[in-house]
TORDREN-309748 format. One line per field, with one value per atom (N, C-alpha, C, CB): residue in three letters; atom name; x, y, z. Coordinates in nm, 2 decimals, decimal comma, padded with zeros to 4 digits. Glycine has a CB too. Example, Ala and Ser with C-alpha at 12.3 -4.5 7.8 and 13.67 -1.06 7.14 Angstrom:
TORDREN-309748
residuo = c(ALA; ALA; ALA; ALA; SER; SER; SER; SER)
atomo = c(N; CA; C; CB; N; CA; C; CB)
xx = c(01,32; 01,23; 01,32; 01,13; 01,28; 01,37; 01,29; 01,41)
yy = c(-00,57; -00,45; -00,33; -00,45; -00,22; -00,11; 00,00; -00,06)
zz = c(00,78; 00,78; 00,78; 00,90; 00,71; 00,71; 00,79; 00,57)
end
This chain:
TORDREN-309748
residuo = c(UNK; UNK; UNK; UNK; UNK; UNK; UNK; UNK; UNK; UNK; UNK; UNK; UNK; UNK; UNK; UNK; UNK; UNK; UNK; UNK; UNK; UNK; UNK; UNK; UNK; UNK; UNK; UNK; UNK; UNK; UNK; UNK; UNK; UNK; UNK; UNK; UNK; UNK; UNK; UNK; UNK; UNK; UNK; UNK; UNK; UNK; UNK; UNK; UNK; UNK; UNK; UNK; UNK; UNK; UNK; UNK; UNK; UNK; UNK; UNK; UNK; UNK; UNK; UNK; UNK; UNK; UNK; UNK; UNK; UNK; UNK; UNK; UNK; UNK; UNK; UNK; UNK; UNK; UNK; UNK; UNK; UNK; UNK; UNK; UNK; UNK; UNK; UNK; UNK; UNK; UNK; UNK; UNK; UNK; UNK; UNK; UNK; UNK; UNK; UNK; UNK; UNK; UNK; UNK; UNK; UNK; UNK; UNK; UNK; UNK; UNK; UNK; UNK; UNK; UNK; UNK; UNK; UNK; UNK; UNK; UNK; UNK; UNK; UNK; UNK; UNK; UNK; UNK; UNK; UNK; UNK; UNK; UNK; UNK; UNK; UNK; UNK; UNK; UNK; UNK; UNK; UNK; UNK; UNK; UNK; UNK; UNK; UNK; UNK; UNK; UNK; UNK; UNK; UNK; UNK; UNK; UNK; UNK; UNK; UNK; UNK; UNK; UNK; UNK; UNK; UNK; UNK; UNK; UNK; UNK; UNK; UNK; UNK; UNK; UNK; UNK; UNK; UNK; UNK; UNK; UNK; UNK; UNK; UNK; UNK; UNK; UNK; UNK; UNK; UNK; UNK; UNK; UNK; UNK; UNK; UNK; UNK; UNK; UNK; UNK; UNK; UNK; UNK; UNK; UNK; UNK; UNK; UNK; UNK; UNK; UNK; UNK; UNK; UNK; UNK; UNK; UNK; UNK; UNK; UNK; UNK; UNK; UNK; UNK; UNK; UNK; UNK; UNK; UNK; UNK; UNK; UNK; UNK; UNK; UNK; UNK; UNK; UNK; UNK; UNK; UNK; UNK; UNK; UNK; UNK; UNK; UNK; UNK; UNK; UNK; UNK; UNK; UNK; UNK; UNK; UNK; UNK; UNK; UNK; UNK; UNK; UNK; UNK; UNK; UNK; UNK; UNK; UNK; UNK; UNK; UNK; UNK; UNK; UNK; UNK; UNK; UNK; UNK; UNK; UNK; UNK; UNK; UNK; UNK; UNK; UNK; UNK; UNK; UNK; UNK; UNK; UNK; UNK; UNK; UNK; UNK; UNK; UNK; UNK; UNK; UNK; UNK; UNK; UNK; UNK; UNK; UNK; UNK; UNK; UNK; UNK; UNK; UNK; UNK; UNK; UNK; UNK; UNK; UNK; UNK; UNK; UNK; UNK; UNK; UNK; UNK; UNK; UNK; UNK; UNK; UNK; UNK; UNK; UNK; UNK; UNK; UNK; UNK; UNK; UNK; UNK; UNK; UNK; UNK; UNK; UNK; UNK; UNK; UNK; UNK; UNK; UNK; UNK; UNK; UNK; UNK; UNK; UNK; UNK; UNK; UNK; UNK; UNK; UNK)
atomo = c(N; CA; C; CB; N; CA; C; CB; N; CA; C; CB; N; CA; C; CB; N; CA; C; CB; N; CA; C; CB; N; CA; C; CB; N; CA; C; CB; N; CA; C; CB; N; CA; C; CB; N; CA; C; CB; N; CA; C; CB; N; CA; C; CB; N; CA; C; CB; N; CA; C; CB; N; CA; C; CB; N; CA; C; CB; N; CA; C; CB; N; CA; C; CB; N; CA; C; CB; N; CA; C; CB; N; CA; C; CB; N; CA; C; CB; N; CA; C; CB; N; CA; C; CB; N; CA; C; CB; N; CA; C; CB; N; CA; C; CB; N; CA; C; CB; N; CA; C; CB; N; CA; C; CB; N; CA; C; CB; N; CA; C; CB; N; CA; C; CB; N; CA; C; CB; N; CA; C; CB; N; CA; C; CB; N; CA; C; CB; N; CA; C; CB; N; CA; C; CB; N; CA; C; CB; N; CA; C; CB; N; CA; C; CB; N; CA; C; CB; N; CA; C; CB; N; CA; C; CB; N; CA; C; CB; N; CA; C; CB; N; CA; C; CB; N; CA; C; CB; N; CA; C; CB; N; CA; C; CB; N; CA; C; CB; N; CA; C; CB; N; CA; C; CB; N; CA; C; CB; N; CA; C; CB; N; CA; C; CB; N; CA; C; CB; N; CA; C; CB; N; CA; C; CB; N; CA; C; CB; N; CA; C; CB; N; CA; C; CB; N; CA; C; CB; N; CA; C; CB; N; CA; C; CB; N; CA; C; CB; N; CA; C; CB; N; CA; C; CB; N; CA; C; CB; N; CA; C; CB; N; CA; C; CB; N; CA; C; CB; N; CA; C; CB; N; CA; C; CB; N; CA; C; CB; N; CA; C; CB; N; CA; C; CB; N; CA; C; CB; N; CA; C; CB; N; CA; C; CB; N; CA; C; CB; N; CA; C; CB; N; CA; C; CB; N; CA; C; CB; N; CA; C; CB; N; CA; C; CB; N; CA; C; CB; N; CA; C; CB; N; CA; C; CB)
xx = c(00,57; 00,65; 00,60; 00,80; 00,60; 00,56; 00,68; 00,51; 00,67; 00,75; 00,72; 00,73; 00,83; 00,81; 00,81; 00,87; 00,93; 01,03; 01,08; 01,16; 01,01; 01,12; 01,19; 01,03; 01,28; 01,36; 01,43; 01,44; 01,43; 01,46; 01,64; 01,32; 01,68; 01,85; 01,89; 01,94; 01,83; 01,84; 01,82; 01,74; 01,70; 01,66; 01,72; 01,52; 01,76; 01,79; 01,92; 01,66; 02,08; 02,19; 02,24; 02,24; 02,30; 02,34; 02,51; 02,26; 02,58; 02,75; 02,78; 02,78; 02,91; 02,99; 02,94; 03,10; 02,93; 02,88; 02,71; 02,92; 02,62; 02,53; 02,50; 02,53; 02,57; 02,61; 02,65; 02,77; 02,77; 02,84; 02,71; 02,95; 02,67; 02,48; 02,42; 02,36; 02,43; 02,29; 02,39; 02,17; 02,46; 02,51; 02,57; 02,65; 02,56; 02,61; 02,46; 02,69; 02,36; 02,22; 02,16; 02,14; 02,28; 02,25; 02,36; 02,25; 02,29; 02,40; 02,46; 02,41; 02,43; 02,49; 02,51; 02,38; 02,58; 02,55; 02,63; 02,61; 02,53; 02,56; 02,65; 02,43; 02,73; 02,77; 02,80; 02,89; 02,75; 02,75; 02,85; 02,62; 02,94; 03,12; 03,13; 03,26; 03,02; 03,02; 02,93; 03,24; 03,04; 02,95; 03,00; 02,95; 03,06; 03,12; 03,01; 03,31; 02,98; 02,92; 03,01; 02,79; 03,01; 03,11; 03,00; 03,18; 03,00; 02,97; 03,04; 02,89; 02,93; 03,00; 02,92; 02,95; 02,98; 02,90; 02,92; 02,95; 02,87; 02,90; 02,88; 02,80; 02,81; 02,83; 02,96; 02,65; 03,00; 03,09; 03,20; 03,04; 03,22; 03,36; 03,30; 03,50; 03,31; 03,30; 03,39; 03,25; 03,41; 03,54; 03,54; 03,53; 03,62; 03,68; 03,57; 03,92; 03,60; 03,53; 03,55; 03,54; 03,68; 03,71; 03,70; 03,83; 03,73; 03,70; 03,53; 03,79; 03,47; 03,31; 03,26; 03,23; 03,36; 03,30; 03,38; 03,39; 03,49; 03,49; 03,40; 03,61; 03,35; 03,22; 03,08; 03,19; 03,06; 02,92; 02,94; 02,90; 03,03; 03,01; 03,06; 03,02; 02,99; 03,07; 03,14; 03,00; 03,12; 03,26; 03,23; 03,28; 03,08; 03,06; 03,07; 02,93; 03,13; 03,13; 02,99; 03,24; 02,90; 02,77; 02,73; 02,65; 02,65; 02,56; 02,52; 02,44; 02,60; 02,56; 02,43; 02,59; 02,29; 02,23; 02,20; 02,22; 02,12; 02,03; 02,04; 01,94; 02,03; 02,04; 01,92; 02,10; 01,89; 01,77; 01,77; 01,75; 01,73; 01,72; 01,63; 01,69; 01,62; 01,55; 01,58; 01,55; 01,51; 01,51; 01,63; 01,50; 01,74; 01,89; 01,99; 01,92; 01,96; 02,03; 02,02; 02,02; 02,13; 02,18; 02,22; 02,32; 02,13; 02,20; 02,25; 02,09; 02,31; 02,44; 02,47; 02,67; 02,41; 02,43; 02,33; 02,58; 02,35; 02,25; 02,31; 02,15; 02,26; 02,31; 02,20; 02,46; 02,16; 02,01; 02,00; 01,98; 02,15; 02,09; 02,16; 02,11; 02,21; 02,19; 02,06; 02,31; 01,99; 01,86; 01,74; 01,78; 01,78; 01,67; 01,74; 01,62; 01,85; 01,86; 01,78; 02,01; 01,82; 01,78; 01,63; 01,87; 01,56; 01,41; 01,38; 01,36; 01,44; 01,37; 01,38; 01,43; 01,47; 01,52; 01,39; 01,69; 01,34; 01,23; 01,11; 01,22; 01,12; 00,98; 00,83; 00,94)
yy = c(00,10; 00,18; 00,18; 00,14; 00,29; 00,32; 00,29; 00,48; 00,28; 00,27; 00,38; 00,14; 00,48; 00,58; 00,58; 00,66; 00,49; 00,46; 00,30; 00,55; 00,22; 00,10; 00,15; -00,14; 00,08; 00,04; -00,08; 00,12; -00,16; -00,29; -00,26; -00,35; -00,33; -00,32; -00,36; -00,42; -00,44; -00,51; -00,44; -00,60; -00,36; -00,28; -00,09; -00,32; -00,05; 00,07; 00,06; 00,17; 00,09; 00,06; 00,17; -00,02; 00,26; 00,34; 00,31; 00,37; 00,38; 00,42; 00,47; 00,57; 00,49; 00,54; 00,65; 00,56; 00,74; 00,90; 00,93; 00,98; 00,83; 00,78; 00,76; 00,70; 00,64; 00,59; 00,74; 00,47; 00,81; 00,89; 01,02; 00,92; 01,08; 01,14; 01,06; 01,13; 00,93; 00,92; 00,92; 00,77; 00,88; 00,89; 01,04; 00,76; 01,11; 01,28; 01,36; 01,41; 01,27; 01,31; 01,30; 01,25; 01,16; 01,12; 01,18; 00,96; 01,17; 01,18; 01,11; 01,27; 00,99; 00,82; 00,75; 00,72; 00,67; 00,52; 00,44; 00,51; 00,29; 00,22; 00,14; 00,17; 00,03; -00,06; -00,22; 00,00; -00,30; -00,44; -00,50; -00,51; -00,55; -00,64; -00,74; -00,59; -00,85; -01,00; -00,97; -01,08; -01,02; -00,98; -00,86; -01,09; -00,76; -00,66; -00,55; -00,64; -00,46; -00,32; -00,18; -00,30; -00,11; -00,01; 00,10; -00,02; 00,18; 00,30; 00,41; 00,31; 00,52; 00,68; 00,80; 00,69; 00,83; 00,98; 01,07; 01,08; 01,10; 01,18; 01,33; 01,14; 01,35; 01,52; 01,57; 01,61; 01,49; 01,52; 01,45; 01,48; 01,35; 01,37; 01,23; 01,35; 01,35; 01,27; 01,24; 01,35; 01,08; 01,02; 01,09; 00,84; 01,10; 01,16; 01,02; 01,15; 01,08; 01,00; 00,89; 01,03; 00,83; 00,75; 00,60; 00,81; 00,69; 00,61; 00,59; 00,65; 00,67; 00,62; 00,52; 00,73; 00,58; 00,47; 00,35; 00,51; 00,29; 00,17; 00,09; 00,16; 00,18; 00,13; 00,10; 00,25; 00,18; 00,17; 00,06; 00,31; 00,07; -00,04; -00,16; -00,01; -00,29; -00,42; -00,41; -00,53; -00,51; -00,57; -00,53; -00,75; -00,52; -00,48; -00,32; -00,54; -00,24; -00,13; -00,06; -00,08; -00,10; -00,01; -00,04; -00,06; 00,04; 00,00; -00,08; 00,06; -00,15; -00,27; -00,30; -00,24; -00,39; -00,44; -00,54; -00,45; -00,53; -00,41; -00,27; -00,45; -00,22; -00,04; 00,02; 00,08; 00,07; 00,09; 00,25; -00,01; 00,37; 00,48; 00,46; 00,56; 00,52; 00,57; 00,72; 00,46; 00,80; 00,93; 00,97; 00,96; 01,02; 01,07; 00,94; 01,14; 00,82; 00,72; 00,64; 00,66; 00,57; 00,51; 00,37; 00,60; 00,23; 00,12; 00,05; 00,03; -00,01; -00,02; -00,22; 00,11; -00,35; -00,45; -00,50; -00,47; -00,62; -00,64; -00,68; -00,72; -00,62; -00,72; -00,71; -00,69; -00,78; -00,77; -00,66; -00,91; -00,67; -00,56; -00,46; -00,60; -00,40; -00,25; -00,24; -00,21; -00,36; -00,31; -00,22; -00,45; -00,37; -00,32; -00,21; -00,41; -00,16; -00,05; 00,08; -00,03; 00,06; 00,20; 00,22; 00,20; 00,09; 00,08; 00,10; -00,10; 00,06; 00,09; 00,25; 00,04; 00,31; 00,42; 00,49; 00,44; 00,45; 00,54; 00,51; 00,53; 00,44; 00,41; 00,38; 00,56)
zz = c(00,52; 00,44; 00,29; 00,44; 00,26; 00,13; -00,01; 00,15; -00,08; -00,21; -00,29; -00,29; -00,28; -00,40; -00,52; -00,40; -00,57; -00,69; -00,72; -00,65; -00,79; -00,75; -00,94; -00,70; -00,98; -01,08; -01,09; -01,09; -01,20; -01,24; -01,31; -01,36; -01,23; -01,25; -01,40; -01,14; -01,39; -01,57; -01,65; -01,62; -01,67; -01,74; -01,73; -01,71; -01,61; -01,62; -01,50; -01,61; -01,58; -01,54; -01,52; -01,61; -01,42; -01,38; -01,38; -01,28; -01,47; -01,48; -01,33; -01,62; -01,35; -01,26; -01,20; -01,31; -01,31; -01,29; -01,25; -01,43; -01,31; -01,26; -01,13; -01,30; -01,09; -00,93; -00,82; -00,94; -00,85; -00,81; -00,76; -00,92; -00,90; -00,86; -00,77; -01,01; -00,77; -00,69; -00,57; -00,72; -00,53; -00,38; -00,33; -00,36; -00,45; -00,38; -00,31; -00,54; -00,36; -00,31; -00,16; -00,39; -00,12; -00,01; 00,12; -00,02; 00,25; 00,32; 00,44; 00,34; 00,38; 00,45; 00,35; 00,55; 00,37; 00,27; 00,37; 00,07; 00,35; 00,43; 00,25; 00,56; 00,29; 00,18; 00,22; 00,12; 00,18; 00,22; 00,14; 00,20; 00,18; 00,13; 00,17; 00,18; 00,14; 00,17; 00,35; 00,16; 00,46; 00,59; 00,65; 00,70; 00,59; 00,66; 00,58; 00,63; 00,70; 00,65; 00,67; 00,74; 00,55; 00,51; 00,54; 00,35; 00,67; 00,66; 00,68; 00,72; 00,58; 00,49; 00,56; 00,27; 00,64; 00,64; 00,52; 00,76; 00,41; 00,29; 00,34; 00,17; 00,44; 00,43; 00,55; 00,48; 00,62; 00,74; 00,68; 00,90; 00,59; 00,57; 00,45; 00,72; 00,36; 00,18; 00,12; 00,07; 00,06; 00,00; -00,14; -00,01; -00,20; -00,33; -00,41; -00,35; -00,51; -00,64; -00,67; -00,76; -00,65; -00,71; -00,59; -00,79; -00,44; -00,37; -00,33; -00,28; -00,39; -00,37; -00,45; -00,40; -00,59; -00,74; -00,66; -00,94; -00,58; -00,58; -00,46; -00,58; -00,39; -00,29; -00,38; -00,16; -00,47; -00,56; -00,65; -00,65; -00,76; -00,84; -00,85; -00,92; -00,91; -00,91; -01,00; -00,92; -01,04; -01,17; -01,30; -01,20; -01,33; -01,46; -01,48; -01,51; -01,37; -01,35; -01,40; -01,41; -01,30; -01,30; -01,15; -01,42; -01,12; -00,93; -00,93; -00,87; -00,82; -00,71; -00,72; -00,56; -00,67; -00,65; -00,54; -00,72; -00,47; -00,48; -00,44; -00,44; -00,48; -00,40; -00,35; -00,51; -00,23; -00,17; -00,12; -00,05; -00,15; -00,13; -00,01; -00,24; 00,14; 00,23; 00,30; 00,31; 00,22; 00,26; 00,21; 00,41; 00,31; 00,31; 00,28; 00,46; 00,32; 00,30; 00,19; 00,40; 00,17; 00,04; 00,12; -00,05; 00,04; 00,10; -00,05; 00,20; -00,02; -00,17; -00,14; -00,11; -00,17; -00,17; -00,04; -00,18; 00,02; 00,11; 00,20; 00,09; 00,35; 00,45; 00,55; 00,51; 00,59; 00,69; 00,80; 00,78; 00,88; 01,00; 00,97; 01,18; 00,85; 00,80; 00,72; 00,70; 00,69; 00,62; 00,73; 00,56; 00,87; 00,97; 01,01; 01,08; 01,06; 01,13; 01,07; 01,15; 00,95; 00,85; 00,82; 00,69; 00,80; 00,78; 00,96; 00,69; 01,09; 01,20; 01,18; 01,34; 01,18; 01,22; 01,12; 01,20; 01,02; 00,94; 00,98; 00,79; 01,09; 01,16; 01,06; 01,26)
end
């Protein structure tokens, strides 16, 4: 797999509305909540804003880390076998 884009979280911090853009671009997002995975179909049935902003950001109210763009999908914190499902599935 190729790397299009990486970005250093430290250095470039995406807000609410930030976050909100980058996940209206996608149309999945998977989200990692300790060992529970939260998946979004965003185009068949998209949460309101405010319920997206509380899946996107942590505490300091900016995007989670790590966040991983593949194609259409949005992965939002880490959890291993939503990494591999989404990295198999892009063959």
């Amino acid at each position: 797999m190729t790397i299009g884009e990486q970005g250093d979280a430290k250095k470039e911090r995406f807000d609410r509305e930030g976050a909100l853009r980058l996940a209206r671009q996608a149309s999945e997002l998977y989200v990692a909540k300790g060992k529970n995975v939260v998946h979004v179909d965003l185009k068949a049935s998209p949460p309101s804003d405010d319920e997206l902003a509380a899946l996107l950001l942590g505490p300091s109210g900016t995007l989670r880390a790590p966040t991983l763009r593949v194609g259409t999908t949005l992965l939002v914190g880490f959890e291993a076998g939503a990494y591999e499902k989404v990295l198999r599935a892009r063959g």
